[in-house]
C-alpha positions as CSV (number, residue, x, y, z in Angstrom):
1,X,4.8,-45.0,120.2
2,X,4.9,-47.2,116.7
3,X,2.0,-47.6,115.1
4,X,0.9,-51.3,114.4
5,X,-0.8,-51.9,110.8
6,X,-2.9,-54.6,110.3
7,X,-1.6,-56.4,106.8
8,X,-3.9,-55.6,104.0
9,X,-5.3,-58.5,102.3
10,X,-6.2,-56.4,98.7
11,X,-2.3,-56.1,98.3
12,X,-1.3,-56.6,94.8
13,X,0.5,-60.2,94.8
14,X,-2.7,-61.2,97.3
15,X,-5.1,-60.0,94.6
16,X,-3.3,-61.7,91.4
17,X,-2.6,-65.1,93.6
18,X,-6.3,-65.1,94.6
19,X,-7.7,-64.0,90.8
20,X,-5.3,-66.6,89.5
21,X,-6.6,-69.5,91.6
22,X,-10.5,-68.6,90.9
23,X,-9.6,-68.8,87.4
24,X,-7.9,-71.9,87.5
25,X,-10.9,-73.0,89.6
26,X,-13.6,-71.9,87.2
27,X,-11.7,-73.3,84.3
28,X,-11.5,-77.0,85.7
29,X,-15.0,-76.5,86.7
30,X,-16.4,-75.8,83.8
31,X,-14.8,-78.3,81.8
32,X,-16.1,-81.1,84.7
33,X,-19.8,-80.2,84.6
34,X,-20.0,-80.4,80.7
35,X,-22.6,-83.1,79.9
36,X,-24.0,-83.0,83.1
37,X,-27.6,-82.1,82.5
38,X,-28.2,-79.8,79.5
39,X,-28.9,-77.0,81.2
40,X,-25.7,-76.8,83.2
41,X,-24.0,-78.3,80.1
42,X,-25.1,-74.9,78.2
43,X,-24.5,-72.8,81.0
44,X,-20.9,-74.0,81.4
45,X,-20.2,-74.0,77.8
46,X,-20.4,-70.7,77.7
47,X,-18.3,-67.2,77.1
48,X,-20.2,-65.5,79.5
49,X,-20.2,-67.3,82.6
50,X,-16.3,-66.6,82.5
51,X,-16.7,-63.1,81.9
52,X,-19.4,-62.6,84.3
53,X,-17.2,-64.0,86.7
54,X,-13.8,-61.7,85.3
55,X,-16.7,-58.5,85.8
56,X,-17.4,-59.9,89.2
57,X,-14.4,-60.2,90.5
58,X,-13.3,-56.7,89.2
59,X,-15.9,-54.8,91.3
60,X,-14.5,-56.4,94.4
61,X,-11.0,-54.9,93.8
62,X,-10.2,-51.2,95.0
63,X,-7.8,-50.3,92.5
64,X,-8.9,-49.6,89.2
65,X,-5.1,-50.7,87.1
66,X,-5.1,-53.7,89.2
67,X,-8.5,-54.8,88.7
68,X,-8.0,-54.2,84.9
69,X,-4.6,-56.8,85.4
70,X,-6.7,-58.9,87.2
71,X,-9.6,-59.7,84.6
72,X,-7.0,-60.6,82.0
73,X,-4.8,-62.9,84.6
74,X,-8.3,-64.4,85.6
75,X,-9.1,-65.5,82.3
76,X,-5.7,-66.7,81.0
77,X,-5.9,-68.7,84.4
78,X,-9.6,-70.4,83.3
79,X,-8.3,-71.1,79.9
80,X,-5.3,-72.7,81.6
81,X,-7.5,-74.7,84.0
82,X,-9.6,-75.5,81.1
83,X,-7.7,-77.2,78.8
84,X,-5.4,-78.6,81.5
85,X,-8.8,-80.6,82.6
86,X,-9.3,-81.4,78.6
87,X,-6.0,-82.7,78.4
88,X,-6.0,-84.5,81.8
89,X,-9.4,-86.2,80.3
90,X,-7.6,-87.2,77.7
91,X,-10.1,-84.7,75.6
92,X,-7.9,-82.3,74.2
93,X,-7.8,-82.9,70.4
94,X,-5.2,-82.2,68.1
95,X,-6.8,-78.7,67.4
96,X,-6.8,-78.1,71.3
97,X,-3.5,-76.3,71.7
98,X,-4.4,-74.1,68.8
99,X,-7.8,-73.5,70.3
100,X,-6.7,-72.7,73.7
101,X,-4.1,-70.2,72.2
102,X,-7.3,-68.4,70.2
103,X,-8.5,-68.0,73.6
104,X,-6.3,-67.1,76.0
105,X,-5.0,-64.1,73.6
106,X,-9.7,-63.6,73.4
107,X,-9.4,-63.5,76.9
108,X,-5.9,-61.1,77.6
109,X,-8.0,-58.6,75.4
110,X,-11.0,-59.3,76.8
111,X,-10.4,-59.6,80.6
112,X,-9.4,-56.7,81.3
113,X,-12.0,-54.6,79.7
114,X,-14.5,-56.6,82.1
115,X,-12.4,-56.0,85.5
116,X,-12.6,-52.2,84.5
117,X,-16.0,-52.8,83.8
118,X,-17.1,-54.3,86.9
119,X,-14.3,-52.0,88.8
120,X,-16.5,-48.9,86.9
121,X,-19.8,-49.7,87.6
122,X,-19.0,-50.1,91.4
123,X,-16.6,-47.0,91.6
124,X,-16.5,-45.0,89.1
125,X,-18.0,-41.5,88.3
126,X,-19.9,-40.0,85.4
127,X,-21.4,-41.9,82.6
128,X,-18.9,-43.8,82.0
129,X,-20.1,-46.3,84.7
130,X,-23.4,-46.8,82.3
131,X,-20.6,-47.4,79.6
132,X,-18.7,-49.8,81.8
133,X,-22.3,-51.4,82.9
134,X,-23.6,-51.5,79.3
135,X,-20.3,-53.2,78.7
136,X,-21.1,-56.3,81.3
137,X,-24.3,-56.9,80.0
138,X,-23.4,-57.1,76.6
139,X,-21.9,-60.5,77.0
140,X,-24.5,-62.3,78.1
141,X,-27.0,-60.5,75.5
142,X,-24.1,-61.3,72.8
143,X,-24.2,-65.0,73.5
144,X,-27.7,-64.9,73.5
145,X,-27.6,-63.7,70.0
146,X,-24.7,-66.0,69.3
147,X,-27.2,-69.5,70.3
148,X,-29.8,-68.5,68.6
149,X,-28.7,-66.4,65.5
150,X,-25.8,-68.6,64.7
151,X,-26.4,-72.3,66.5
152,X,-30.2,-72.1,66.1
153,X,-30.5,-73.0,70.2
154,X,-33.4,-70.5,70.1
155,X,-34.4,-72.1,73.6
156,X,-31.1,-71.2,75.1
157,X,-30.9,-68.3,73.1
158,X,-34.2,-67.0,75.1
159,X,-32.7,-67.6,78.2
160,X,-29.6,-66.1,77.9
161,X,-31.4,-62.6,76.4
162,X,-33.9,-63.1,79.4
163,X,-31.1,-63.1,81.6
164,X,-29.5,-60.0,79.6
165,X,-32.4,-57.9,79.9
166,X,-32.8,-58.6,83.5
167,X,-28.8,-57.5,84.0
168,X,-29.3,-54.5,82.2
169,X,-32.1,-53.7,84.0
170,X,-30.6,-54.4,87.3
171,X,-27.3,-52.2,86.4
172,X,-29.3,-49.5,85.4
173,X,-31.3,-49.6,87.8
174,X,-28.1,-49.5,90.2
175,X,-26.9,-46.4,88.1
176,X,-30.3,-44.4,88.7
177,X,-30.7,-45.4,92.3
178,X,-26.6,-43.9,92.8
179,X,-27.6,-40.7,91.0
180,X,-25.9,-41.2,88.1
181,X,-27.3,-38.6,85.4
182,X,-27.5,-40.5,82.4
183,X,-27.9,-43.8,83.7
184,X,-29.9,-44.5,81.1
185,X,-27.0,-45.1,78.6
186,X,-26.5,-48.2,80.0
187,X,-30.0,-49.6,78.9
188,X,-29.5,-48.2,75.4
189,X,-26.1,-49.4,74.7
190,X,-26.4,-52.7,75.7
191,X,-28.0,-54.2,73.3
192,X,-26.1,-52.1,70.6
193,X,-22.9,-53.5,72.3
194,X,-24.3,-57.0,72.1
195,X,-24.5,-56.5,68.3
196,X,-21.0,-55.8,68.3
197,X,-20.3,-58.5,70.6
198,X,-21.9,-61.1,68.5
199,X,-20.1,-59.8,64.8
200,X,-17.3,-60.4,66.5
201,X,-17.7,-63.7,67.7
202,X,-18.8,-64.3,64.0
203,X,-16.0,-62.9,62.2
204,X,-13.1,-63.3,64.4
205,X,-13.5,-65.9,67.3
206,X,-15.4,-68.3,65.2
207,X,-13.1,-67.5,61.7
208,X,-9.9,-68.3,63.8
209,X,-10.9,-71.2,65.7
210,X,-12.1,-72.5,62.3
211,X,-9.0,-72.3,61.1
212,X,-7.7,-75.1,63.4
């Protein structure tokens, strides 16, 4: 007798459509609650919450290569929804096409180190899930160097490394309590990512969005 298989719903094309439509989804969403009240206003405007998002949605795919596609399509797709908002709001600026180029090519580069990062943390082996881990966190410890180092939002800033911490801590904790060995890696690179995070924000991102 034939054997009847349900369809799977983590296919590839399922996957990509689903990551594509989140992105395009968080992007307009984002732009739309700008100026709303300040605290969603800073929490919106804001390199993190996208990649937070990307690192989510990577530990919810089974397939590492194809959550590693994913976090890049995801955030080409939130730029795209974006600026497609911005321009729709008639907001977009004659610097905005370069802008949005600067990044969507941040966020090819960037995406799909999160998706493997959030992929890692939830299946991977060895200490390189405190890597991967160490890796999420840094974003949101990054940009809280970013606000207050750079901008001077020290306020913000001490949220955002509140929030960091309390990630880290939460990740490692999730490392220890799955046996991981050196789960403590992830709580001691971290921050030293973050510092990396936040020099490049400073001598890249900001020097070629600058420039337009």
């Amino acid at each position: 007798m034939a054997t009847v298989t349900a369809p799977r719903s983590d296919t590839p094309g399922t996957v990509l459509a689903a990551v594509t439509a989140f992105g395009l989804l968080l992007g307009w969403a984002t732009y739309t609650l700008h100026g709303t009240t300040p605290l969603l206003e800073r929490a919106t405007n804001s390199v993190s919450t996208w990649i937070i998002w990307t690192a989510a949605a990577g530990a919810l795919i089974r397939t590492r290569g194809l959550a590693a596609w994913s976090g890049g399509l995801m955030m080409l797709a939130t730029c795209a929804g974006y600026y497609t908002a911005s321009a729709l709001g008639d907001t977009f600026g004659s610097g905005g096409l370069g802008t949005a180029a600067v990044w969507s090519v941040a966020g090819l580069v960037g995406g799909p180190l999160l998706g493997w990062g959030g992929w890692t943390v939830r299946y991977g082996q060895g200490a390189v899930r405190a890597t991967a881990g160490a890796a999420v966190a840094m974003v949101v410890l990054g940009e809280g160097l970013w606000m207050g180092l750079t901008l001077h939002y020290w306020g913000e800033a001490v949220v955002f490394l509140a929030v960091g911490a309390l990630l880290t801590a939460l990740l490692t904790v999730h490392l220890a309590r799955a046996g991981e060995r050196r789960f403590w890696w992830c709580a001691v690179l971290a921050p030293v990512f973050a510092v990396a995070f936040y020099l490049a924000e400073l001598f890249v991102l900001d020097g070629l969005i600058g420039s337009f």
